[in-house]
C-alpha positions in Angstrom: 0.6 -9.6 -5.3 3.2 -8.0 -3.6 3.4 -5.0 -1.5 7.0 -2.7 -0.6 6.3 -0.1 1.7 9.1 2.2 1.1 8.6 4.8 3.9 6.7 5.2 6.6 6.9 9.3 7.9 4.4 10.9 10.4 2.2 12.3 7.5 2.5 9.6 4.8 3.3 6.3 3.8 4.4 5.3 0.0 5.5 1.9 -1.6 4.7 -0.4 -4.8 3.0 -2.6 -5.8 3.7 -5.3 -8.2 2.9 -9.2 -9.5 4.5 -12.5 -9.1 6.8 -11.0 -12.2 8.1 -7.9 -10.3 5.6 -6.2 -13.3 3.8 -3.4 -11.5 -0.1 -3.4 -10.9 -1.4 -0.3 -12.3 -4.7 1.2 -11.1 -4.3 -1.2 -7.4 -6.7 0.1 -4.7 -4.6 1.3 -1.7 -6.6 2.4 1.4 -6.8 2.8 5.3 -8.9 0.1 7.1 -12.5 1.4 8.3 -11.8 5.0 6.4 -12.5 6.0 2.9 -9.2 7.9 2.8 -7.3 6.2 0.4 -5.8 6.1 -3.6 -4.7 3.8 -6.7 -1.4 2.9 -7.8 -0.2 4.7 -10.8 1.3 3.0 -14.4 4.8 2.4 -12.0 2.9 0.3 -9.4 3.7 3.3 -6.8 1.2 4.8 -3.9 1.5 7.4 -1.6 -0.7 8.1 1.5 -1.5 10.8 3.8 -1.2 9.1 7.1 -4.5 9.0 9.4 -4.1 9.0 13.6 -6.3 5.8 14.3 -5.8 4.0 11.4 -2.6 1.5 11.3 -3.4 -0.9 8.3 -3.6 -0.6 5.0 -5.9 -2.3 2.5 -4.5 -3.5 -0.9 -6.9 -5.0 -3.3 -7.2 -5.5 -7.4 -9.5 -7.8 -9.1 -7.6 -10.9 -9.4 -6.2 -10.9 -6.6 -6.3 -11.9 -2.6 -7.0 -8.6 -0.7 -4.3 -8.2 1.5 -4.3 -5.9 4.8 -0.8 -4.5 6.1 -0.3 -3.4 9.3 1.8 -0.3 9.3 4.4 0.5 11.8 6.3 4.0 12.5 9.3 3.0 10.5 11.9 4.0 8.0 12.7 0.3 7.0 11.1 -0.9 3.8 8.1 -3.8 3.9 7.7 -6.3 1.5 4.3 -8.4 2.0 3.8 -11.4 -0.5 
């Protein structure tokens, strides 16, 4: 699974997700460690996220797959986790 953060802002953060294929995983939980604040990806792979003061990573998970947690920086450079 692979994760692209395209921007992080003061009030949200938004990427993809996608496969080994570059194929996007539709219905992906996205979510801020230790909260309950968080979304799915829709049919493009893509997520967007109010940002939350005290929580700095994110939480990617689908069945199928390794859970991955991502820790998000103040940045307007995009993040590719595989």
């Amino acid at each position: 699974m692979f994760v692209s953060i395209a921007s992080v802002r003061a009030d949200e953060v938004k990427g993809h997700v996608l496969d080994d294929s570059n194929q996007p995983i539709i219905g992906a939980n996205v979510y801020w460690e230790g909260t309950q604040q968080g979304t799915t990806t829709d049919v493009d792979g893509a997520f967007k996220l109010d940002t939350r003061e005290n929580a700095h990573n994110l939480v990617v998970s689908y069945i199928g797959y390794t859970t991955v947690v991502i820790p998000v920086t103040d940045t307007k450079e995009p993040l590719v986790i595989n």
